[in-house]
C-alpha positions as a Python dict, from the first residue, in 0.01 Angstrom:
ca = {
    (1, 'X'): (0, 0, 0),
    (2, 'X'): (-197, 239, -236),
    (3, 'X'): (-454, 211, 31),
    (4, 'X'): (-238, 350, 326),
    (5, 'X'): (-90, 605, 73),
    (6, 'X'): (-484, 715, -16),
    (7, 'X'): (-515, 757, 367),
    (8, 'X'): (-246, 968, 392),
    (9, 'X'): (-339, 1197, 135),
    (10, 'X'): (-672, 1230, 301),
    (11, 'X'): (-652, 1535, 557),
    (12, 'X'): (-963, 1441, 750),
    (13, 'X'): (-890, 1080, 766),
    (14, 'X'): (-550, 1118, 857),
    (15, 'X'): (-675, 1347, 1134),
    (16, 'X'): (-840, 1091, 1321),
    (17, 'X'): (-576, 837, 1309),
    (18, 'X'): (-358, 1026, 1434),
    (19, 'X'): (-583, 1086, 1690),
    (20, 'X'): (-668, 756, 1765),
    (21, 'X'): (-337, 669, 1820),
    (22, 'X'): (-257, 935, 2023),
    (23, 'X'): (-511, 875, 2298),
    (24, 'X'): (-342, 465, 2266),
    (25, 'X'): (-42, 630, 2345),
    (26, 'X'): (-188, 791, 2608),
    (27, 'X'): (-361, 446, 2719),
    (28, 'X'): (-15, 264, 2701),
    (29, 'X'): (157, 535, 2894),
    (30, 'X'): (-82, 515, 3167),
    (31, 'X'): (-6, 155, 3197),
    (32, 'X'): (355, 242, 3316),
    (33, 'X'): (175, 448, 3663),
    (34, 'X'): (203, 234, 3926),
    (35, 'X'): (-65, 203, 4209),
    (36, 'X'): (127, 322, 4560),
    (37, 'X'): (178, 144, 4837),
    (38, 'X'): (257, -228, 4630),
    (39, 'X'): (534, -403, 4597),
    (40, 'X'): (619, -417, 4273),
    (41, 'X'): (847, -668, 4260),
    (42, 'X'): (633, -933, 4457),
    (43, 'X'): (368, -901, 4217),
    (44, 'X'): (565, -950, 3958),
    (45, 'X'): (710, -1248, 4102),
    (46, 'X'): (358, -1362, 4186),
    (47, 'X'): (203, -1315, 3770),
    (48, 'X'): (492, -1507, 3681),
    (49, 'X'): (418, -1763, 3900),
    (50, 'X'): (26, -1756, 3820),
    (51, 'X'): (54, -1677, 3427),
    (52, 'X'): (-115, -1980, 3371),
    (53, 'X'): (-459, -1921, 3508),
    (54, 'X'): (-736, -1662, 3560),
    (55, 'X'): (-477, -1366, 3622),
    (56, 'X'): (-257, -1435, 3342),
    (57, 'X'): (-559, -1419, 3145),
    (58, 'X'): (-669, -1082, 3266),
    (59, 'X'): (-354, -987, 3285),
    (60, 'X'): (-348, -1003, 2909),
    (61, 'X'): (-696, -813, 2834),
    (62, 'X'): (-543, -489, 3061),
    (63, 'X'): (-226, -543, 2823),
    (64, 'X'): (-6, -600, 3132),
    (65, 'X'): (-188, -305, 3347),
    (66, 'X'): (-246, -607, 3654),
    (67, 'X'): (100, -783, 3636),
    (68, 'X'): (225, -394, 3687),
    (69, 'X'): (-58, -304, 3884),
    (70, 'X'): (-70, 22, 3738),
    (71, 'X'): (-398, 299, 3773),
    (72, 'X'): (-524, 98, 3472),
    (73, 'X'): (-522, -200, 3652),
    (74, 'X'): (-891, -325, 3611),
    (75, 'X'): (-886, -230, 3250),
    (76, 'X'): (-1160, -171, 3061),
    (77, 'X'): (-1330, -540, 3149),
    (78, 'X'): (-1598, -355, 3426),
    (79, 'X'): (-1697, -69, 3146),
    (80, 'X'): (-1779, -456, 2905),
    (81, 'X'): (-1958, -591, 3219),
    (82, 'X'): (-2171, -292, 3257),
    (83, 'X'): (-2271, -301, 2895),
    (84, 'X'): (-2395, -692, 2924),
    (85, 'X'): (-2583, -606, 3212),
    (86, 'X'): (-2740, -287, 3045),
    (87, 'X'): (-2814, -492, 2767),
    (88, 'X'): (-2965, -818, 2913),
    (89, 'X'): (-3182, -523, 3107),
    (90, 'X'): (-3332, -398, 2839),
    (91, 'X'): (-3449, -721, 2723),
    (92, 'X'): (-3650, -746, 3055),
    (93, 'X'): (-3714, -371, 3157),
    (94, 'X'): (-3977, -202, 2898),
    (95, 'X'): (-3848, 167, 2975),
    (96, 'X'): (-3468, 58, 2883),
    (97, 'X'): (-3625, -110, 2574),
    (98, 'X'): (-3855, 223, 2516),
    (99, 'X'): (-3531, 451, 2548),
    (100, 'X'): (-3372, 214, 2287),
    (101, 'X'): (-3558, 284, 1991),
    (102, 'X'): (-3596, 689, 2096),
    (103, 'X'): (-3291, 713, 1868),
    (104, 'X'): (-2995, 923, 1990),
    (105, 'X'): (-3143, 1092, 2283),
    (106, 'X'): (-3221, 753, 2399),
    (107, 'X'): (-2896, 619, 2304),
    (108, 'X'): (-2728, 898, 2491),
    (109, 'X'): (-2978, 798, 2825),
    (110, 'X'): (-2840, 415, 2804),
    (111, 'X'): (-2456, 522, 2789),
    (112, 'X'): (-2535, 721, 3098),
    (113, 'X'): (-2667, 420, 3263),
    (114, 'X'): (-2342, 217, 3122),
    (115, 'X'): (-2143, 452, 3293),
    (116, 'X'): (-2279, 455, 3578),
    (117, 'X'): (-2287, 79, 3633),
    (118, 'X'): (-1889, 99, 3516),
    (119, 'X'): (-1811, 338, 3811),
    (120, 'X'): (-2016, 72, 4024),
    (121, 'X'): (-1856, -248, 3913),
    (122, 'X'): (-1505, -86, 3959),
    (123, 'X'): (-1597, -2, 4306),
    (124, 'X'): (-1684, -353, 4382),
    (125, 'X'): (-1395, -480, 4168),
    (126, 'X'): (-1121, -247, 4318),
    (127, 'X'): (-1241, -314, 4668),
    (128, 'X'): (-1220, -692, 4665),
    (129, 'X'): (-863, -647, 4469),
    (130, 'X'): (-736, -442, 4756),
    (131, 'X'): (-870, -617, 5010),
    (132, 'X'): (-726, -934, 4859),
    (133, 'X'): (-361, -793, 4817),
    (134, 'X'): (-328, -731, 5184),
    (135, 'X'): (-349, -1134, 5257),
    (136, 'X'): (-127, -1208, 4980),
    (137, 'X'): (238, -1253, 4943),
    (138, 'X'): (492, -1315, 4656),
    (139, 'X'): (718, -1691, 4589),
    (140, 'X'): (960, -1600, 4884),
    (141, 'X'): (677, -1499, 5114),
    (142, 'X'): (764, -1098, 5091),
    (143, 'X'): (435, -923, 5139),
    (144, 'X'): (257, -746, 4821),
    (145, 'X'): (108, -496, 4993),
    (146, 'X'): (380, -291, 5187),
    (147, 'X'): (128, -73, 5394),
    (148, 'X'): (-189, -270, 5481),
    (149, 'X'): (-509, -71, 5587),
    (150, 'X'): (-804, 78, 5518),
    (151, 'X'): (-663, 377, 5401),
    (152, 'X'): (-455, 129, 5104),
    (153, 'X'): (-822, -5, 5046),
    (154, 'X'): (-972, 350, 5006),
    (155, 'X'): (-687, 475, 4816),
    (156, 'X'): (-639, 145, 4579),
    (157, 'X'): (-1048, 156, 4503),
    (158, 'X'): (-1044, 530, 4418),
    (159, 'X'): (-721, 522, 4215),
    (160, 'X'): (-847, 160, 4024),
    (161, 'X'): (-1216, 335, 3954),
    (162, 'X'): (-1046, 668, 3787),
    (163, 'X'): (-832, 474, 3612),
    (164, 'X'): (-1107, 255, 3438),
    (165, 'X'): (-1290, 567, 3403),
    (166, 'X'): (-1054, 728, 3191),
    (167, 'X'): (-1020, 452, 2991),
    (168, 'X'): (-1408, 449, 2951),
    (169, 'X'): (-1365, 811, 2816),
    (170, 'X'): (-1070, 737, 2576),
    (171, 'X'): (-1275, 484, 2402),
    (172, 'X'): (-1584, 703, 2397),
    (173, 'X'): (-1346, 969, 2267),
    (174, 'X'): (-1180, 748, 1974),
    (175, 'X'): (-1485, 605, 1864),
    (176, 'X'): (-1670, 1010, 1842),
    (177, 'X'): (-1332, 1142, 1732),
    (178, 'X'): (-1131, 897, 1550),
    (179, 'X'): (-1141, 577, 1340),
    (180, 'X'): (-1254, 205, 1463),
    (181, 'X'): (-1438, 132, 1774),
    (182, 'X'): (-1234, 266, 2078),
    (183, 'X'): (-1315, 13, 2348),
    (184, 'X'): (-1215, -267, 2088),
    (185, 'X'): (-914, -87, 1992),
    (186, 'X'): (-804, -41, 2356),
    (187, 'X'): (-828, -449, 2364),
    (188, 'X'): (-693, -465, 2085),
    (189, 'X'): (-380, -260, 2183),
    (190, 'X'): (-301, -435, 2545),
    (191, 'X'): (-299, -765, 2349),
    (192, 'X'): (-45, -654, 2075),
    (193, 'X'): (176, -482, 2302),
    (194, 'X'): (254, -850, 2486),
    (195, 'X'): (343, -953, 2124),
    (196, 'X'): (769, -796, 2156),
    (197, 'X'): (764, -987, 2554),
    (198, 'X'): (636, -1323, 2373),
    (199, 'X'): (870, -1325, 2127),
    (200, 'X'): (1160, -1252, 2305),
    (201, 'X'): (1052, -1527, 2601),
    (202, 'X'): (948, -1781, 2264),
    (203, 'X'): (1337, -1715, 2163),
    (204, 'X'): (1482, -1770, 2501),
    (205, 'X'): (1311, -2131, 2526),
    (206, 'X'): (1495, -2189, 2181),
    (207, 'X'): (1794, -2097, 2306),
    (208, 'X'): (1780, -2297, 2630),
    (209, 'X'): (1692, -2598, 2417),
    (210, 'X'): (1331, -2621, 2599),
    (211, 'X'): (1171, -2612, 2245),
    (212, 'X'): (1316, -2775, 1942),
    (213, 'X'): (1416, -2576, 1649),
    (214, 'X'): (1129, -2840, 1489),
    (215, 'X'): (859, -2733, 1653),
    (216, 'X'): (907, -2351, 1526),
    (217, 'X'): (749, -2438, 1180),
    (218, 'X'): (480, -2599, 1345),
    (219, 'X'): (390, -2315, 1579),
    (220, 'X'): (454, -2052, 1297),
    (221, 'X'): (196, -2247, 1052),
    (222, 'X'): (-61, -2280, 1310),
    (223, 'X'): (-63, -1922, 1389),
    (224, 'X'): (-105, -1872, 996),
    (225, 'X'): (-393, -2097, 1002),
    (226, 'X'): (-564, -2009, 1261),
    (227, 'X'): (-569, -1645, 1136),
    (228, 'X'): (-692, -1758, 796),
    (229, 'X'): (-1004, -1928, 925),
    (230, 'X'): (-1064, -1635, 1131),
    (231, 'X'): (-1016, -1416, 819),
    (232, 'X'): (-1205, -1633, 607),
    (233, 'X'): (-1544, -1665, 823),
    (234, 'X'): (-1514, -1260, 929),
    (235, 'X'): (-1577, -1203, 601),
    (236, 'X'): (-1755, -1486, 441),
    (237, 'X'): (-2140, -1357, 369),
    (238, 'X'): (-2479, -1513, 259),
    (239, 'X'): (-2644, -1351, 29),
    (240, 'X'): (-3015, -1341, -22),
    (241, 'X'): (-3106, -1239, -347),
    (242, 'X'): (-3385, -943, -340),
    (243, 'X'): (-3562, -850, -620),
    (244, 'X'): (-3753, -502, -634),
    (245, 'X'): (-4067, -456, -850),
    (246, 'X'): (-4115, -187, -1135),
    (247, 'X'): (-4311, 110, -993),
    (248, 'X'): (-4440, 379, -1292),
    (249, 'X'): (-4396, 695, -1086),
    (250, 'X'): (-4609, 978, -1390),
    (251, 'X'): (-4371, 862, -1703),
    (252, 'X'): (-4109, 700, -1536),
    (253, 'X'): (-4070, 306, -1421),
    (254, 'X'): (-3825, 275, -1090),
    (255, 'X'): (-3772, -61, -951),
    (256, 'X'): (-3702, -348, -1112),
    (257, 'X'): (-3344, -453, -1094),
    (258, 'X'): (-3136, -725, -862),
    (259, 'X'): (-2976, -724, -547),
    (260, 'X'): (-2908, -918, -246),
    (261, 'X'): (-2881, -913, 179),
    (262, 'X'): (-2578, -991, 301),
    (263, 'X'): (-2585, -1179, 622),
    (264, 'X'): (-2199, -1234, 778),
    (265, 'X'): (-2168, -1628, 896),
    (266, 'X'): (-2051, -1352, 1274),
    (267, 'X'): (-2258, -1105, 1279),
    (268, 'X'): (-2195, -1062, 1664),
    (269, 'X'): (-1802, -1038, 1551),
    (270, 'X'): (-1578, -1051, 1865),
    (271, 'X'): (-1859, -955, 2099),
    (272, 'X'): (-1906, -1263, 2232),
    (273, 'X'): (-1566, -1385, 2350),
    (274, 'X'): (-1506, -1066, 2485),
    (275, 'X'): (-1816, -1056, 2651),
    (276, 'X'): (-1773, -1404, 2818),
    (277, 'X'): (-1411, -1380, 2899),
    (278, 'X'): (-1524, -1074, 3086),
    (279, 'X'): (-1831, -1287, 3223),
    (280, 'X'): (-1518, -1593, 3330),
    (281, 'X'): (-1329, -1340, 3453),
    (282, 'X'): (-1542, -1130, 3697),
    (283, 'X'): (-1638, -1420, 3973),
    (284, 'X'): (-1298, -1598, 3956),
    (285, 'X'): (-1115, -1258, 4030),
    (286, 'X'): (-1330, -1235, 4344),
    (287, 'X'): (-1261, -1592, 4442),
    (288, 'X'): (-877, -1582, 4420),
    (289, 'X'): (-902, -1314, 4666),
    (290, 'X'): (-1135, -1479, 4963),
    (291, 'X'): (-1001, -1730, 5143),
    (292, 'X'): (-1278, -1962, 5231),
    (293, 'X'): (-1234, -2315, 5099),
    (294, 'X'): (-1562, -2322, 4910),
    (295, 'X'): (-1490, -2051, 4717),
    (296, 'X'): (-1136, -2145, 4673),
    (297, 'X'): (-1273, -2512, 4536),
    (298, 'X'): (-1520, -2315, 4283),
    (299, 'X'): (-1268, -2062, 4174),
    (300, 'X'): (-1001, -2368, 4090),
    (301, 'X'): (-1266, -2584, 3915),
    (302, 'X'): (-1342, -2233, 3696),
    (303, 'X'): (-985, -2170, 3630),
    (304, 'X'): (-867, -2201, 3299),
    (305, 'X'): (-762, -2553, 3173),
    (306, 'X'): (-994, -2732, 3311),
    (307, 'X'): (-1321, -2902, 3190),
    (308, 'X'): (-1588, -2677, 3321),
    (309, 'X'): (-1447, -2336, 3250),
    (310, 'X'): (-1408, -2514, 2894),
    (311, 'X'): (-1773, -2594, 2873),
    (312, 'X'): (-1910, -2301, 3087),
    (313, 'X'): (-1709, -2064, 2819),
    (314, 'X'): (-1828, -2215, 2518),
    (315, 'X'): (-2174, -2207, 2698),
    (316, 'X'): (-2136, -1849, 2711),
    (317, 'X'): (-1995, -1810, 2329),
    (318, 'X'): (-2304, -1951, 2215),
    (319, 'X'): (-2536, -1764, 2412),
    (320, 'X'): (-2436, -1436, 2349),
    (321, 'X'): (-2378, -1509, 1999),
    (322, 'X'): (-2743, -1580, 1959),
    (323, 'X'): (-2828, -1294, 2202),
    (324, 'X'): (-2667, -1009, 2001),
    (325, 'X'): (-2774, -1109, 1680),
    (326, 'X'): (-3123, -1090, 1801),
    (327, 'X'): (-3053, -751, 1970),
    (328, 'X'): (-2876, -623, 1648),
    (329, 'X'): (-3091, -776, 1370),
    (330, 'X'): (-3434, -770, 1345),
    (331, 'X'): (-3587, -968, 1052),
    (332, 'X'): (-3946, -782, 1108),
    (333, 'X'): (-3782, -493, 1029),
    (334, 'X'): (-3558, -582, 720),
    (335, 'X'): (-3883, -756, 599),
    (336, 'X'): (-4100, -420, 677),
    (337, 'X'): (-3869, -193, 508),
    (338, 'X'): (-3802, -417, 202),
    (339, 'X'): (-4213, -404, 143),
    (340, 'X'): (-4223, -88, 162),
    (341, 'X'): (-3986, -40, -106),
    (342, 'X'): (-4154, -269, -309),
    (343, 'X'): (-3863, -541, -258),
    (344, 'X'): (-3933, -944, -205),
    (345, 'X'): (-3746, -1262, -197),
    (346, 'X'): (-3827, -1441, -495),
    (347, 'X'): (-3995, -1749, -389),
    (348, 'X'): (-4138, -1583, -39),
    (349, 'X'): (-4413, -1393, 7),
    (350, 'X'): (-4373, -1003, 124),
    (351, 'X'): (-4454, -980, 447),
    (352, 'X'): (-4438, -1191, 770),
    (353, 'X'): (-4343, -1504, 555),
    (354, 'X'): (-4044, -1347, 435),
    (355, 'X'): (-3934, -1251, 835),
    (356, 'X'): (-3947, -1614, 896),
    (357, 'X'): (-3702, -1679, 604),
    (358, 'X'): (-3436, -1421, 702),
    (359, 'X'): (-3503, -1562, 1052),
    (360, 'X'): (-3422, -1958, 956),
    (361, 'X'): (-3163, -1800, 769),
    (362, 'X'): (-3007, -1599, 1011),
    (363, 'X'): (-2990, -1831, 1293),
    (364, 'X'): (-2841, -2117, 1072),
    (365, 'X'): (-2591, -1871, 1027),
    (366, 'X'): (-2554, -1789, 1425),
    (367, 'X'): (-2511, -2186, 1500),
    (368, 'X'): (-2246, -2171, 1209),
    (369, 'X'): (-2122, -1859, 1360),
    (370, 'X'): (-2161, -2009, 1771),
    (371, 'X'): (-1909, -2319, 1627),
    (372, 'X'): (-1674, -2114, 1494),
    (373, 'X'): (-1599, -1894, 1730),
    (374, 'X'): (-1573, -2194, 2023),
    (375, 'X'): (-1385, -2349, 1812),
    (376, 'X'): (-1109, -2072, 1763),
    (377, 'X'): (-1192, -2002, 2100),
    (378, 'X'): (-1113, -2286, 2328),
    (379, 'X'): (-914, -2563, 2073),
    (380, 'X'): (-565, -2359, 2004),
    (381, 'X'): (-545, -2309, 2392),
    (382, 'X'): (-600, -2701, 2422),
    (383, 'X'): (-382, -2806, 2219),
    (384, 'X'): (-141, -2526, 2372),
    (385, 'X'): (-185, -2674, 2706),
    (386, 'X'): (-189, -3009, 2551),
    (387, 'X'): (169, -2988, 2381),
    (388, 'X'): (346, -2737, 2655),
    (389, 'X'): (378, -2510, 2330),
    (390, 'X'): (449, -2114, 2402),
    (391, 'X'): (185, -1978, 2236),
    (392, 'X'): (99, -1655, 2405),
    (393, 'X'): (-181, -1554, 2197),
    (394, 'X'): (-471, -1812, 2256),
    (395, 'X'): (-722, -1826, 2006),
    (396, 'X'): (-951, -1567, 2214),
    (397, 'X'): (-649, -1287, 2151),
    (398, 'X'): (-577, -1381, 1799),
    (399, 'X'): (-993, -1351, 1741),
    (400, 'X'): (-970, -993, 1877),
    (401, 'X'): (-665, -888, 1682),
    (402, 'X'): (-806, -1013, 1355),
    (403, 'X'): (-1173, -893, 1434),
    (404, 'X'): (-1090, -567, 1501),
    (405, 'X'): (-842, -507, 1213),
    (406, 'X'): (-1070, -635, 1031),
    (407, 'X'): (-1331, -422, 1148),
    (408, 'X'): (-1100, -79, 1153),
    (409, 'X'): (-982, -145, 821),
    (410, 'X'): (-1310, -176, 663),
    (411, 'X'): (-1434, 168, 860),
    (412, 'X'): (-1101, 342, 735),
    (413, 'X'): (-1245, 225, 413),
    (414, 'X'): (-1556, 330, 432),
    (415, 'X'): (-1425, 689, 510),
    (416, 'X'): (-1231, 709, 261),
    (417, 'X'): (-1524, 662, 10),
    (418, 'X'): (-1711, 903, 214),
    (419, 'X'): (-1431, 1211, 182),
    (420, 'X'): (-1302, 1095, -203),
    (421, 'X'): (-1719, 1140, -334),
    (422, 'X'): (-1714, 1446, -507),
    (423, 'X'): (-2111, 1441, -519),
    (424, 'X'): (-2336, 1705, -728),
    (425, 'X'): (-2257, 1994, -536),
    (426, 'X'): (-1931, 2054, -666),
    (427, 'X'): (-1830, 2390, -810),
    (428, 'X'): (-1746, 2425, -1181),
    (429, 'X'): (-1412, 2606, -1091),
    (430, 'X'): (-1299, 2305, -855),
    (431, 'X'): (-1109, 2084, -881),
}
């Protein structure tokens, strides 16, 4: 509490909260604009009926933006599956690597190419979606799509690829102008806005006597739980002890004392569920909407629940949990700079030998890391499926919502350090 109270007394921070939850306002409001020429309630007779698989899942990333299929409809998933791309690029493309360490100039150059391959993706996305609606009907056989045609197709891509567009700018926007990373935030807000829906639906199963009143504890404990281990290995660190060496700089000695490198068990953080959900989600959505058997086989044996979208998900947890450390963390570099400052590991010699330490180190931690993350991942929606119990946030949303409070807290934090330091320059008359 004194914390929120500090934040409030800080004009600068509270600027960009207020900010930031403006343009979520803005994002939540623009969930409410329906796409013309659908209708609306067909689809939502049709989500109900499908909440179990691949759309209920999306559904839940765009915060309900599909089920109403609003101009927000795609959500922000094609802006994620542009970045992966980008990223797994420069990996293989020299120039995109080159741009990459050119600083901000070259940062600004790759966000142009992310944006572009957004606008793409949507294209592709929004195209198959509306092409898709115009074969599909609701329970009682009512058509979706109440005017079928190319011109719905034109008009349905166009309005989808604005829509994740905008959102694309009101993360870049929160993230420049406000606190937390925007794109994670906007996640983080279509998931938590379900939360009033699933408790109201959790209460109505009481009341029809569908779940027991002793089942409630159970549920309400194992959301507790599961939130603890995800707070507990967000934040857990390993801590490499560095030791700097006296340096006698004319007649004074520098150097000397203790410290340490924290490593996080995550350092990828919620990256890579979002980034494989998004991975899951792309090829299935395309699937449920082409009616040819063999795709119609694939897309059910990749739905959610069954064995190989388990295993194929967890395949894809690991991998980019292991990929983004290594794009995020170099140990060459850690061990360069620490050299150079006259810092070693005690034990390890400077150098290249102390690289390969961090590096054991780090990717122990990443398999650590890789477990954890499949585990919270995939077993609470098991045993969800397993015991028919209504727990609307799987272990993939309640990752999110902890990772990125986590993660906004910690920034608000660090701000507030940043605007409380008084520093040197201070006048004598201030105060």
């Amino acid at each position: 509490m004194s914390g929120l109270q500090n934040a409030a007394k800080n004009t600068e921070l509270r600027k960009k909260i207020f900010f930031t939850l403006a343009m979520l306002a803005v994002y939540r409001m623009g969930v409410q604009v329906p796409t013309p020429g659908i209708n609306g309630e067909a689809l939502a007779a049709f989500f109900a009926k499908n909440a179990g698989n691949i759309f209920g899942m999306f559904n839940m990333f765009s915060g309900g933006a599909l089920e109403n299929f609003s101009i927000f409809a795609l959500g922000i998933m094609p802006y994620i599956s542009a970045s992966i791309i980008i990223q797994l690029l420069t990996v293989v493309i020299p120039q995109l690597e080159t741009l990459k360490k050119e600083g901000q100039a070259g940062q600004r150059k790759i966000t142009q190419y992310t944006r572009y391959g957004t606008v793409g993706l949507s294209i592709i996305q929004g195209t198959f979606i509306a092409t898709g609606l115009q074969s599909m009907t609701g329970p009682g056989g009512e058509p979706i799509v109440l005017n079928p045609g190319m011109p719905f197709v034109l008009m349905t891509m166009l309005t989808l690829t604005a829509g994740t567009s905008f959102i694309m700018w009101l993360g870049e926007q929160m993230t420049e102008r406000g606190i937390g990373n925007g794109i994670s935030l906007i996640i983080f807000a279509g998931i938590v806005a379900r939360g009033p829906s699933a408790l109201l639906n959790s209460f109505q199963l009481i009341k029809a006597g569908e779940i027991t009143l002793f089942f409630v504890p159970l549920i309400i404990a194992f959301m507790i739980g599961v939130v603890a281990i995800i707070v507990f290995f967000e934040t857990a660190q390993r801590r490499i002890p560095i030791q700097y060496a006296k340096r006698v700089v004319g007649r004074k000695v520098y150097g000397g004392q203790s410290s340490h490198l924290p490593l996080k068990i995550n350092i990828a953080g919620v990256i890579p569920p979002i980034f494989a959900s998004s991975i899951m989600m792309f090829p299935a959505t395309i699937g449920g909407f082409i009616q040819v058997d063999w795709v119609q086989q694939v897309s059910a044996a990749m739905s959610p629940g069954t064995i190989w979208y388990y295993m194929l998900y967890i395949a894809m947890i690991v991998f980019f949990c292991f990929f983004y450390t290594a794009v995020t963390f170099k140990p060459d570099d850690v061990a360069e700079n620490l050299k150079k400052n006259g810092g070693f590991v005690p034990g390890i010699r400077p150098g290249r030998k102390t690289a390969d330490f961090i590096d054991r180190v780090l990717t122990r931690l990443t398999v650590v890391g890789a477990i954890y993350l499949s585990a919270v991942c995939v077993l609470p929606t098991v045993l969800i499926a397993k015991f028919n119990l209504p727990f609307y946030f799987g272990g993939t949303a309640l990752l999110i919502i902890v990772g990125v409070a986590i993660d906004t807290i910690s920034q608000v934090q660090s701000q507030m350090v940043m605007t409380s330091y008084d520093g040197f320059m201070k006048s004598p008359g201030k105060k």
